[in-house]
Structure formats: C-alpha cells, structure tokens
TORTORFI-234303 format. One line per field, with one value per residue (C-alpha): x, y, z; chain. Coordinates in steps of 0.001 Angstrom, whole numbers, plus 500000, padded with zeros to 6 digits. Layout:
BEGIN
px [X ...]
py [Y ...]
pz [Z ...]
unit [A ...]
***
This chain:
BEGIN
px [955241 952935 950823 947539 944461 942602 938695 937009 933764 932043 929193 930892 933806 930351 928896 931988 933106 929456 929755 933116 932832 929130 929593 931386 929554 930685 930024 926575 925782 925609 926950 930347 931553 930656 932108 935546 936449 935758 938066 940793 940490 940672 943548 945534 945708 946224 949414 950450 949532 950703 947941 947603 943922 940817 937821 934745 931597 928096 924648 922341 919216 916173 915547 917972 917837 918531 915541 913403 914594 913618 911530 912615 916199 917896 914272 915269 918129 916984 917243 920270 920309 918850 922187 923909 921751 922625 925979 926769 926491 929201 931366 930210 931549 934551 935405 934183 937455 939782 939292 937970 935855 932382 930938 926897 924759 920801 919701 923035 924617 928270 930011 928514 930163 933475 932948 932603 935861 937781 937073 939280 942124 944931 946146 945936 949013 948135 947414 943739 943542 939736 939307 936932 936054 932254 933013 931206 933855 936177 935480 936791 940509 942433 946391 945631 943348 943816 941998 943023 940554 940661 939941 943178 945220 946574 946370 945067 945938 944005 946450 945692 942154 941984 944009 941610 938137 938521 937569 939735 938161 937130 934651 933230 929941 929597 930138 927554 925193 924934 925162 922967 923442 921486 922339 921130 918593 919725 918049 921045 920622 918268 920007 923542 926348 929546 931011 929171 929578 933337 933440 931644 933900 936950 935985 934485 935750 933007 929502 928280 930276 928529 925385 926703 927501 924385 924439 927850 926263 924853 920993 919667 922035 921002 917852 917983 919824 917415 914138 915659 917635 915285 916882 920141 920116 918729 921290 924134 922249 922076 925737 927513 928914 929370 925960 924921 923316 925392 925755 927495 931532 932317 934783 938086 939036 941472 945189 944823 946411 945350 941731 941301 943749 941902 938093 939361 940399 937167 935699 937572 937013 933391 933392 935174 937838 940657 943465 942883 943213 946322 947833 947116 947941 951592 952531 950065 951341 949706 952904 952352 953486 952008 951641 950125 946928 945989 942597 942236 940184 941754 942504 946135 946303 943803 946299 949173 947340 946348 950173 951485 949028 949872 954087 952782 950900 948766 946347 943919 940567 937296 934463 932150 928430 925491 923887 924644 921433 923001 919530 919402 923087 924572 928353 930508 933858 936760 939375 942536 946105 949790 952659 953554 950651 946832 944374 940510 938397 935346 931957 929698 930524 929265 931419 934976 936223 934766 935509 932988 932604 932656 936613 937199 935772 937816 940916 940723 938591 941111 943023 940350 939618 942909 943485 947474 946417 946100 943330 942785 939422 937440 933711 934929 931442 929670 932449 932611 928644 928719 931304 929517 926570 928238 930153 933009 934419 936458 939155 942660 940746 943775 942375 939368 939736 936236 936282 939679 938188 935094 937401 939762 936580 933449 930721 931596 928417]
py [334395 334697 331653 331113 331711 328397 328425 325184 324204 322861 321197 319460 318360 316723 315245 313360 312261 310928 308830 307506 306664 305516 302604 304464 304390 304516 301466 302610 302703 306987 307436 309543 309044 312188 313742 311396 312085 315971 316198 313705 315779 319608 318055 316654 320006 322059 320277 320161 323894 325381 328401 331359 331797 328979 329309 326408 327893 326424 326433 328011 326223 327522 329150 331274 334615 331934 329898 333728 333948 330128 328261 325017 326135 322191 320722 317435 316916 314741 315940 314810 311765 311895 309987 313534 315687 314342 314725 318411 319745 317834 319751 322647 321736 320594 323487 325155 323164 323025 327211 327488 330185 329105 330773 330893 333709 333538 333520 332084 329431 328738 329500 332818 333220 331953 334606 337390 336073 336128 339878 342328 340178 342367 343658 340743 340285 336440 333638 332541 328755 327559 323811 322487 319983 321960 323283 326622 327636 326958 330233 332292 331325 333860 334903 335690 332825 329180 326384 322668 319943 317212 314657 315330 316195 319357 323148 324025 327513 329349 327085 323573 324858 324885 321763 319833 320825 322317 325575 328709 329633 333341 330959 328822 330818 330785 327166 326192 328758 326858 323290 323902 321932 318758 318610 322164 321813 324727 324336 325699 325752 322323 321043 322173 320484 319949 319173 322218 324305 323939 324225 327282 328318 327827 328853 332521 333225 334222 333752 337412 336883 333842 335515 338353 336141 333416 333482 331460 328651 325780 326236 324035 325491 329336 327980 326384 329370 331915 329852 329841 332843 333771 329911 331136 334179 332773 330181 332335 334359 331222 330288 333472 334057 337697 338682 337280 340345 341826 340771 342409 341827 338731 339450 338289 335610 335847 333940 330500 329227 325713 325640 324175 320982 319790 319687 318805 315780 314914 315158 312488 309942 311005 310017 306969 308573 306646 307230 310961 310968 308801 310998 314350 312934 311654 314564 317710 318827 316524 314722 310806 308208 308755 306615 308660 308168 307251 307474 305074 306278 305623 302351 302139 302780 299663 297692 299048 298368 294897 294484 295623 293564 290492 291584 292271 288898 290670 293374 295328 296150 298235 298267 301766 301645 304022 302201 299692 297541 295373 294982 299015 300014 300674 300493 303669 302643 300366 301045 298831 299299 298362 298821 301696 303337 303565 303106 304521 303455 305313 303984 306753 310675 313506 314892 314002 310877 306834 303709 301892 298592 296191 297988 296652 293491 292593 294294 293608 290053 288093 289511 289369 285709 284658 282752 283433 286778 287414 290049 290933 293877 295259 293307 291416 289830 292744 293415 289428 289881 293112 292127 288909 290834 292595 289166 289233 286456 286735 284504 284591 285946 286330 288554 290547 293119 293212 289245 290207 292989 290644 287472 290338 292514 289830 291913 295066 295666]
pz [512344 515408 516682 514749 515363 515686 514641 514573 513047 515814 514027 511593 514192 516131 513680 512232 515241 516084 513209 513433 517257 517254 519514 522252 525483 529257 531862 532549 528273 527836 524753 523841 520915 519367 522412 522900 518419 518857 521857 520413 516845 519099 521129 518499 516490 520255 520095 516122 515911 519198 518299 520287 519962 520005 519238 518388 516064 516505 515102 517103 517455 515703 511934 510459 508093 505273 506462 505642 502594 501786 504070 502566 503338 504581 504713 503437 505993 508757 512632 514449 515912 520017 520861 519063 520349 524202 523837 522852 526583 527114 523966 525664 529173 527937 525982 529170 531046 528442 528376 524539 523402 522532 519744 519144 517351 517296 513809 512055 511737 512315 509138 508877 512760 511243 507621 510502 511959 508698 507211 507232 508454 506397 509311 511738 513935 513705 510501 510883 510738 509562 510949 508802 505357 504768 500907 501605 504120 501310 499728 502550 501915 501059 501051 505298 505794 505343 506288 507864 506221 508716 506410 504201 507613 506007 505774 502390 500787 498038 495407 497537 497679 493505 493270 495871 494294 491274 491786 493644 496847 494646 492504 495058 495825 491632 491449 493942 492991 489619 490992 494029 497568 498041 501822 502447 499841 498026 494353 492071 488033 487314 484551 485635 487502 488231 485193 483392 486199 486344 482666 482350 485346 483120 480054 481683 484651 486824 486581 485786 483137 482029 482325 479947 477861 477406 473504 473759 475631 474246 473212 476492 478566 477749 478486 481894 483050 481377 482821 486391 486851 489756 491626 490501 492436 495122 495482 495311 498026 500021 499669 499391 503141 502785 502000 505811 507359 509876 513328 516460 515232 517246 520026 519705 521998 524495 524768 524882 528425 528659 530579 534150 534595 537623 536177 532811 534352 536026 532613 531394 534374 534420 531106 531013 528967 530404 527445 527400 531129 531486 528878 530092 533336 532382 530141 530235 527072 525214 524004 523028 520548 517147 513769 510254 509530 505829 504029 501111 498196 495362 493847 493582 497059 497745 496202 497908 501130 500680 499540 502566 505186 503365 503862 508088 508297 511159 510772 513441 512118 512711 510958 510794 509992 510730 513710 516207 515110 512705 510643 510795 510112 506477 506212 506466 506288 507763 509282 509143 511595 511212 513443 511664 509798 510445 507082 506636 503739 503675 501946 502618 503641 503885 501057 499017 497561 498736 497533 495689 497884 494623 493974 497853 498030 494395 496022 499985 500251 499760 502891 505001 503844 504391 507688 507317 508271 511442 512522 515858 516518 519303 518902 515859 515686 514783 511975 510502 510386 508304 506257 505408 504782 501912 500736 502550 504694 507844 509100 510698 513571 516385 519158 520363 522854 524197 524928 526410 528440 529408 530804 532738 534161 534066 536419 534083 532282]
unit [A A A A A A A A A A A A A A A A A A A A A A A A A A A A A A A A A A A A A A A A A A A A A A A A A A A A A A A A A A A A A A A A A A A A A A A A A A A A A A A A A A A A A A A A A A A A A A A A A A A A A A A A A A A A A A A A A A A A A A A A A A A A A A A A A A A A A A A A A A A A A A A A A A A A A A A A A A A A A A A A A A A A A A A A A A A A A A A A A A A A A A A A A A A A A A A A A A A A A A A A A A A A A A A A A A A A A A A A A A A A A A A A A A A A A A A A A A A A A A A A A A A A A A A A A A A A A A A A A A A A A A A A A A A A A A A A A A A A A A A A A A A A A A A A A A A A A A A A A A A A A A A A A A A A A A A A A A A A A A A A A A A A A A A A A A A A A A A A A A A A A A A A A A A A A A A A A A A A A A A A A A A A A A A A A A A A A A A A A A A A A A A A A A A A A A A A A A A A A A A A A A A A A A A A A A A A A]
***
C-alpha cells in the first residue's frame, strides 16, 4: 500500500492543544502552548504514519456560505481566546519550515476544505488519513477514507466509526440533522435527541425514510418533526458536507520531504522549545523514547489506576484548567505519569466521554491524600490549590520542577 495522505484539522489540532498547554510561555511570558501541542501532536503522527502527503485545513476568517443561509450560524460560541488568536502565525510559520501545505478558502471553513479533499478518491494511488475528533468529519469515512481521532490514538474505519458513536459515518448528517449542534448552534428537531435520534436511526434506516413514514412515530414525535420540518432541513443543510457549494478543487499537495532543517530549528529556540530542538537535533527523524498514553473515562479504569499508583508508590501529576487565574479557571482534566504509562482524565471537552469529578474524588482522593505516595509536578501549588478547591487534599508532595528550575536558574524570569 502506498504512503497516506495525511490531512489534519488545523483548527481543532489549535484549539486542543491551547487548552491542554495553557500555561506554556517562553522566558519573556509569550504564550505557546497552543503552538508547542499542535507541533508535538503533527510530529508524533509524521513519524507513526511515515505519509507521503501533508496537508493542515483552516478556517478562514470572516462569514461563511453557512453563515447566509443562517445568520445565527455558531452565534453562541465565544471568540477565541487573544492568547489563541496570537499564536496561529506561528502554526503557519512552522508549517511554513516543516514544508506542510497550508490549506485556507474564503468563505468556508475547514471541513468543507477537507470534504473537497475526500471525493472521488476511488481511484487514488494513496489511503487518505483525516486527523481529526470533530463528529461532522465523521461522515466522510468511507472504504478509501479513514480518519485518526487523536483523542482515542487510533485510525477509525467506517465499522470503528459505528462502534465509537453509534451511528455509521452514511447516517451521520441524519443524526445531527435531528439532534442539532449546540456548539455551532445548529437548531436540529426541538424535542429530539440522541437517544430518539439513534432510535429512529435503527429502527428506519435513514431519515427520508422516517419522514415517509411519520404515522409510525409516536403522536409527539410526528408532531415535533411535522411543526419543524422547515429546522430540519435546514440543519441537515448545515451539516451535510457535500451540499457545500463548490469551490476551485483544492490542489493536491506535493511529496512530503521534510521542510527546512535549518529554520525549523530556529523556530524551536526562538520559541523556547528546547525538547523538540534537542530531539530533532540528535536524531532528525524524529525517533525518541516513548510510553502509551491512556485516557481515563470510565470507571473501572479509575479503579485500575488508583490500583496501580498505590503498587508504584510515586506518581507525576498535572493538573488542566481553563485559565491561569486560579479565581477564573474551571478544571479540565488531570493528568497523572508512571514509569511506564501516561494517564488523562478529562472533566470538561469539547466532545466524547468525562469523568464526573464526584466518581474521581470517591475513586482517586485517597491517592492523592496519601503521604506514602509520592507526587512530584511542575507548579504543584497551583494544582494542591485546585484540587482543594474541589475537596481534594494533596500530600506526599516529593518534587517540583519549577522550584527545581528556580534554585538552578534564579535571575530567569
């Protein structure tokens, strides 16, 4: 099989990262978090994948055809941060350096940039690989397209795609055209969701079947669908990805060779990116020592976790939250490191599973309490006072590494 073609969601790549690495910053306090997790997440699948093509989608600024046909199109989501905002001309340069196709359209956004990408693929020398968790791109998997969800850290195929959410990826546009997309503010069926949605889904296929066939619904739910067809058909205008209007077929990028070694680099000092430079420095090809990465949402898994920090006796933590004003910032997630395994809980996301924080503190507290334990963090302060905040106390505490860093580099600032 010939080396994939690699497209990445650029947006929600950005965004994740932002959140992730919020406290990043260089000596002189610019912030790059959003900038250090996309490149670490694009580099780490440059060398899993080996792909033959790259390619990174973006929003373009400005209103789109979907904003036309409904002005209130995403008119509940709030503007990106200023501290986001700042740091995507520095994607763009290092996608510049690292020799990665940038991809921007006026008037769309990037998944309709990646749908262009993935018709009429039958006779495509090479597999199209979408990089990417946003559920609308899930409907454009298909038996020559598959798509790596970056919070499972796997390829998903048409089957996985079913198994994951539910739905097959033929369905998706159905599905939310019923339930409706609070983030975009995309109104759906009021009345419907997701469990009625999926078991319409099952029980008729399609949803112009289930239109065709209203008088075997339930009374109120013949109703909600016959008071608001005209929302229904907006929605699935709004989430169907082959009814974008057509742009100019995007050009296909060329061979990946690597970018510019020398100004990629200088990126990464400029940047304060020490790890990424020491790396690419000692072995361009990206190789380096690697533990799996595990994210904790379901119970059982809690347990098992908690079991095996109490078997380590040490543990490294991190705690994620949505700003670095601790009166400001609501908790995202934690994550927790062995020798041999790394361990994310998430709180809050954008989409998929959490963990409800009463299921953690019952299941985790007790570590963290325990003083046997030894924990050892980067600001641990910050962490012990969000952690209280929510009822949970902190002791065992072994090492930090930015009192370390402050007692080996004092007039550092």
């Amino acid at each position: 099989m010939s080396a994939p073609f690699l497209l990445f969601d650029g947006m929600y790549l950005i965004f994740s990262a932002f959140y992730t690495h919020s406290q990043m910053r260089t000596l002189k306090g610019q912030p790059t978090g959003a900038v250090y997790g996309f490149v670490t997440s694009v580099e780490s699948l440059l060398k899993e994948m080996a792909p033959g093509r790259v390619a990174v989608a973006l929003d373009s600024p400005g209103p789109t055809f979907r904003h036309r046909l409904y002005p209130q199109y995403k008119e509940k989501r709030e503007a990106a941060p200023e501290e986001l905002q700042a740091q995507i001309p520095l994607v763009r340069e290092y996608l510049q350096h690292r020799g990665i196709d940038l991809l921007e359209r006026p008037g769309f956004e990037a998944d309709d940039i990646i749908a262009a990408f993935s018709r009429n693929r039958d006779d495509a020398d090479e597999p199209l690989i979408l990089v990417s968790a946003d559920k609308d791109l899930f409907q454009l998997v298909n038996r020559n397209i598959r798509l790596y969800h970056p919070r499972l850290k796997r390829v998903l195929d048409s089957e996985a795609i079913r198994d994951h959410f539910g739905v097959p990826p033929q369905r998706i546009v159905d599905y939310l055209a019923m339930v409706g997309d609070t983030s975009d503010n995309i109104p759906g069926v009021p009345g419907i969701g997701d469990k009625s949605a999926r078991a319409l889904l099952e029980k008729f296929h399609d949803l112009d079947t289930i239109l065709e066939n209203l008088d075997e619904l339930t009374p109120a739910q013949r109703r909600r669908f016959e008071e608001n067809r005209r929302l229904l058909d907006l929605s699935r205008r709004l989430v169907d990805l082959s009814q974008a209007p057509e742009m100019k077929p995007p050009q296909l990028p060329p061979p990946f060779q690597g970018g510019d070694e020398r100004q990629l680099l200088e990126f990464y000092a400029r940047l304060s990116f020490s790890s990424l430079q020491k790396k690419r420095q000692s072995d361009p090809a990206g190789d380096e020592l690697s533990i799996p990465v595990h994210v904790i949402t379901l119970e059982k898994d809690l347990s098992d976790l908690a079991d095996r920090i109490r078997t380590a006796g040490a543990v490294a933590l991190d705690v994620e939250t949505t700003a670095l004003e601790f009166t400001q910032a609501e908790l995202v997630g934690i994550s927790f490191a062995l020798d041999d395994a790394g361990f994310y809980v998430p709180f809050l996301a954008p989409e998929g599973d959490t963990v409800d924080l009463d299921t953690f503190r019952r299941i985790l507290g007790a570590i963290l309490s325990d003083p046997e334990i030894a924990k050892t963090g980067h600001n641990l302060k910050f962490d012990i006072l969000h952690l209280c905040s929510h009822g949970m106390k902190v002791k065992g505490i072994a090492d930090d590494t930015m009192v370390m860093s402050y007692l080996l580099y004092p007039n550092r600032r």
